[in-house]
N, C-alpha and C positions, 0 to 999 in steps of 0.2 A: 159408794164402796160395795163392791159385790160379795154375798157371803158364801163362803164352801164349807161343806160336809166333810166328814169323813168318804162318805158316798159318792165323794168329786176327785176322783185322783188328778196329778198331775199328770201328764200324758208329754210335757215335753220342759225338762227341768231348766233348761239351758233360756230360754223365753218364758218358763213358767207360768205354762198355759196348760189349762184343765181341762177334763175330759167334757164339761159341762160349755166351755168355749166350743171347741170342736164340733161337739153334735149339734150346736146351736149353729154353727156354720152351716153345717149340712143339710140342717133343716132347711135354711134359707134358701138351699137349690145350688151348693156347691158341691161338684162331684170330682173334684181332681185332687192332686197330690197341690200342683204349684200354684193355685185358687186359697186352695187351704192353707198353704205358707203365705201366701199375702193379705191375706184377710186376719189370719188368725197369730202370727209370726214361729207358728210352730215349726220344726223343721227348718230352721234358720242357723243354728249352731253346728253341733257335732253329726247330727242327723242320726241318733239314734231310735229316735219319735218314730221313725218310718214304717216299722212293720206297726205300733200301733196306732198311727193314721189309715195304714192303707184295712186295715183289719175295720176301723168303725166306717170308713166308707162303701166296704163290702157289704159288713150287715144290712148297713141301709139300704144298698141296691137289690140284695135278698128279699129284703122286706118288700121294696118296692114290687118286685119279680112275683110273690106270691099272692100279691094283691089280683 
């Protein structure tokens, strides 16, 4: 059983998957929207996750960009 924070929001209510799934994906070396729906089932229902799927894999690539 995995435990969540407050400090874990859900990021996509409809699959009820946390923002703590997500960046755990993208650490793993995924960088797409439809990688991220299959891996993680976010973005599977109504699709309203989208702006903040595409929003944490931005940072990441920021992050990456200023390294």
């Amino acid at each position: 059983m995995t435990s969540y924070t407050s400090e874990d929001p859900v990021i996509c209510l409809c699959a009820d998957v946390r923002e703590s799934e997500v960046l755990s994906a993208i650490a793993a070396g995924i960088c797409d929207i439809p990688t991220l729906r299959e891996t993680t089932s976010a973005n599977t229902g109504c699709g309203d996750c989208i702006i903040d799927l595409e929003e944490l894999l931005e940072a990441r690539e920021d992050h990456h960009e200023r390294r």
